[in-house]
Structure formats: C-alpha cells, structure tokens
N, C-alpha and C positions, 0 to 999 in steps of 0.2 A: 771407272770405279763409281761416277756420281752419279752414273744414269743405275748401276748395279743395285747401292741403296737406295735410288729410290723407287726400284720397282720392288725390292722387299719390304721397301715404305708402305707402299702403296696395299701390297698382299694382305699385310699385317691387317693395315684399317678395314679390309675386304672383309678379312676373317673375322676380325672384331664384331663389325656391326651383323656379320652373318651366326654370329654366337649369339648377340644381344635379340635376334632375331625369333633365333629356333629357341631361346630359352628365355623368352618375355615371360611364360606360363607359369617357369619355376621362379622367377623372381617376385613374381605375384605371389610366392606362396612362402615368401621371407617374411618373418615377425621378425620385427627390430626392437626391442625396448631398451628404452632409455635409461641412464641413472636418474635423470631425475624424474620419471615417470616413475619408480621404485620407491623412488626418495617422497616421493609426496604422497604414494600408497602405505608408505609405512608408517608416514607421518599423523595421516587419517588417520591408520587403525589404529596410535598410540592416544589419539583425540579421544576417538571413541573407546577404548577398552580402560585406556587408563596406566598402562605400562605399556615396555617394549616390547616386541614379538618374540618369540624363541627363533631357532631357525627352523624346525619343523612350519610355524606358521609363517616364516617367509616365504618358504618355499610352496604354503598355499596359497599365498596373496599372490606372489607371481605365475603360480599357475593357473590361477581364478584371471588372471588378468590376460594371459595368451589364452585359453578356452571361450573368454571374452571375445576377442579381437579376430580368435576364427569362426565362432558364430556370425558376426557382424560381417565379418568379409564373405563367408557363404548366403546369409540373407543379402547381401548385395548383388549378388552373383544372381544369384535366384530374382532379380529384380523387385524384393519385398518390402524395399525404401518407395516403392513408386504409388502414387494415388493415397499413401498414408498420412491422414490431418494430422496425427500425432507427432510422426518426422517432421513434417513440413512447418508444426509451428514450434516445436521446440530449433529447429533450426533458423526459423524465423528470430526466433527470440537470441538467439546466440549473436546473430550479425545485429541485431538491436544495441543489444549489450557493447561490442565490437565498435559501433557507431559512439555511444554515449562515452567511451571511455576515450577519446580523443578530445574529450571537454576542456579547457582551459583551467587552474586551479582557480582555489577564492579567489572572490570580484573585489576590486576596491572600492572604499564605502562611499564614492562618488555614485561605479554602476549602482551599488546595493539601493543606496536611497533611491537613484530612479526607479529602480523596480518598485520601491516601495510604497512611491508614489504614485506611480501605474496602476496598483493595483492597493490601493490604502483599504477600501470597503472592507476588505477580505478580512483588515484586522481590526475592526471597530469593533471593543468590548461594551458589548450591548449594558444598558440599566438593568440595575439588581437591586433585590430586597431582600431585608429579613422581615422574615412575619412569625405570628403563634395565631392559631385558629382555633376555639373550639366549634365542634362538629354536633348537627342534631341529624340523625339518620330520617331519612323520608318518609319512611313507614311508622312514625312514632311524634304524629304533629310536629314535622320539625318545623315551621316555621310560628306556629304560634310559641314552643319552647325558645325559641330561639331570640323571639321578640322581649319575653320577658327575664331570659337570663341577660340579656343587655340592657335592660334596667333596672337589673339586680348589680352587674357591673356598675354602672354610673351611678349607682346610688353605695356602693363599695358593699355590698353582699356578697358573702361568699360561705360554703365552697358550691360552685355553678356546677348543676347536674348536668351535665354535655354527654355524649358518645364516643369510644375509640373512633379513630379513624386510623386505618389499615398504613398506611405512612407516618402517621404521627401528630406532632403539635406545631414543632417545632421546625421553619424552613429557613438554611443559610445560602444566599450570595444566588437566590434561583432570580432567573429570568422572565420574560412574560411568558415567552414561547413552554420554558420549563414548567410553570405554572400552569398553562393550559395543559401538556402531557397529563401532571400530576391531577386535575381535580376537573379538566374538562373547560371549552371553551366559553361558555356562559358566566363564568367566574371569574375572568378575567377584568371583567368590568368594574370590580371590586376595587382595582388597584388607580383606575384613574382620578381619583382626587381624595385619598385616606390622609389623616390627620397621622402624626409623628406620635407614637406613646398614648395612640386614644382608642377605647374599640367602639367599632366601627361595624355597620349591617343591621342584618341580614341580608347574606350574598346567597344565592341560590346557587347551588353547580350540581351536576349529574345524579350524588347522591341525596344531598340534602339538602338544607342550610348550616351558615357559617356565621360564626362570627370573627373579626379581623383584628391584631392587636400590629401596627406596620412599626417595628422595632427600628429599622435602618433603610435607608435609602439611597444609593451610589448612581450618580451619573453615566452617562454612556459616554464612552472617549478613545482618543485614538494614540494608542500606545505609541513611544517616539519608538523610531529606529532598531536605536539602540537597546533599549529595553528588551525587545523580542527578536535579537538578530539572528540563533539560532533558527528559530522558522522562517524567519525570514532568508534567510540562507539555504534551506531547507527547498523551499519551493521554487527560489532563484534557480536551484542546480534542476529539479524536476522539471521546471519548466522548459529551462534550456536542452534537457536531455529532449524531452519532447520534441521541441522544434529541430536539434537536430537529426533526430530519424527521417520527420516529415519533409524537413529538405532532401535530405538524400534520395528518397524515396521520388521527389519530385523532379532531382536530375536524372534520375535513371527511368523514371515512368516512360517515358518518348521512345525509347530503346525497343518497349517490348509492345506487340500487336495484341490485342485483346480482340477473340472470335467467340461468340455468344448466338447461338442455336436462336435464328428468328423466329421461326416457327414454337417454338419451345411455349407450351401453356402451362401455369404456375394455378 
C-alpha cells in the first residue's frame, strides 16, 4: 500500500513539473494586478483630477495599465531594454533611491554638531551692507559731476543732479561678491574703508562713477547649530545618502570585470 502511494506520489510530481514545463510560455503571459497597484492608480488620478473616478474611468485606468504591462513585456521580449542609456539610468537611479532609503532616521545633536563642525565654512554668513549711491553715467562727465555733487553734499546742497541707475539707489543686506555682480568688479574697492553715514568717492565701476552713502554694516559670523539645523540637517542626510551609494558601489565594484577596446582611438 506504501510503496502504491508513493509511486502515485512520485507520478503526480512528474506531471506537475512536466506541466510547469510545456506551459512556462503561457504563464509568462499572466498579468497579475494587484489591489494595491489599483489603489494607488486611483489614488493618483484623484490627486491629479481632483475627484473620484466613475467606473467607466476605472475601467480605463486599469486597462491603461494591463496595455502598459503588455507593451513593456513584448519590448522585453524583443530585447529593447538592452544598449538603452535611458533604461539603464533610470534604472540606475531606482536602486540609488533603494540604497538611500535604508538611511538611519534623524541624527542626535551630538552626530549633527560634528558634522557641523566638519564642515562649519559651508555656513559662514559672509559681511553685508546697506548702501544708497548716486550714479553719474560715463558718457556725461561722470567723474567731474560726480566730484562736484560731493561737495555739494558736504557742503549740504541739494537737490544733486545724479543719473537712474538701472537697479536703483537703494542696496539691503548685499555682500561683496553681490556688489561686484551688481555694478562690476572695480567698485568693490569702494567698500574697504567708507565712513558709517558719510558719502564717500568717487568710485568708478563699469558704468560710471559713484557716489557712496555705507548706511549699515554687519560682521561675518558663524551661525550656532541650532540656529540653522534645518540645513543643516538637510545636507547631513545628502551627504550621507551620497556616501552610501558610493560604498555600495565600492563593495560590489570587485565583482564585475571591466573590458575596454585597446586599440580604441578617441
């Protein structure tokens, strides 16, 4: 009786795997979809449209989504995943993503501050000024105008016949670097020793000349911690996602052979 079952034991598994065999082709040709592969198509469309679907639009979303899934499995078929930069880096990008999200959560403000201090430069809030300039355009004697409307100033005469300038009069909380942007780099030189509430010049820059009035003056300093933890938190997790792709990438490089056409001229 025991040897009986287990030769129909044995038959059974024969047939099985001989089914599984002759009919690999059609099981290839199963769409499965999921509830919550439906659930989060629906969820989309309701993002995007702004209401729920009717079931006529159900029934297009899931049909958009199996006509999906047989295109992509006959493009694979047809082997037209292969040699494409476009698969290869979005798929690239996927396992990236796949990588960074094994991150640990927030760091405690012991980690936080050593990054902080690792890397302090990053956040040094450069010296600022306010200034008010009036402008003599180049083409219109601006440096002899320019001479004498400042001592018309110092002699308190007014109102000073100056030029628009295409920016204005008036500059808050700019930097040196922002300063050269705005009026050019020869004008910078203005700012290394002005008097607080006195004007000041003739400064020459790109277009003309200037005259200088240095309203306010703010130090350069390095915000604590806490102040900016947000970015600083910010760059903490960038940075860390970074370094973990490039480890990974580094455990796994040894694995694979790299063959490069010697002959090959560029």
């Amino acid at each position: 009786m025991r040897t009986r079952i287990l030769i129909f034991f044995i038959v059974g598994l024969l047939i099985y795997f001989l089914d599984v065999a002759l009919n690999s082709d059609e099981n290839d040709k199963d769409i499965y979809i999921s509830d919550q592969e439906i659930t989060s198509l629906i969820t989309a469309w309701k993002s995007q449209v702004g209401r729920n679907p009717t079931d006529e639009e159900i029934v297009r979303i899931i049909n958009n989504l199996v006509e999906e899934e047989i295109l992509y499995r006959e493009a694979l078929s047809l082997g037209l995943d292969k040699e494409d930069r476009i698969i290869k880096r979005r798929l690239a990008q996927k396992i990236t993503f796949l990588k960074q999200e094994t991150l640990p959560e927030n760091p405690n403000q012991e980690t936080l501050e050593q990054f902080y201090n690792e890397h302090k430069e990053r956040y040094f809030t450069k010296p600022s000024y306010n200034f008010t300039h009036l402008f003599f355009a180049q083409d219109t004697d601006s440096e002899g105008r320019s001479i004498q409307a400042l001592q018309d100033l110092l002699a308190d005469i007014t109102p000073i016949d100056s030029d628009p300038y295409f920016l204005g009069k008036n500059f808050t909380d700019k930097t040196i670097e922002e300063i050269a942007r705005n009026f050019g780099n020869d004008f910078i030189v203005a700012f290394d020793d002005l008097e607080l509430n006195r004007w000041s010049g003739p400064f020459e820059s790109s277009f003309g000349h200037h005259l200088v009035l240095l309203r306010d003056y703010k130090d350069g300093f390095y915000p604590s911690v806490n102040e900016i933890k947000d970015q600083v938190l910010n760059d903490y997790f960038t940075q860390t996602k970074e370094h973990a792709v490039k480890q990974y990438i580094n455990d796994v490089k040894s694995e694979y052979r790299i063959i490069i056409n010697p002959d090959l001229e560029f």
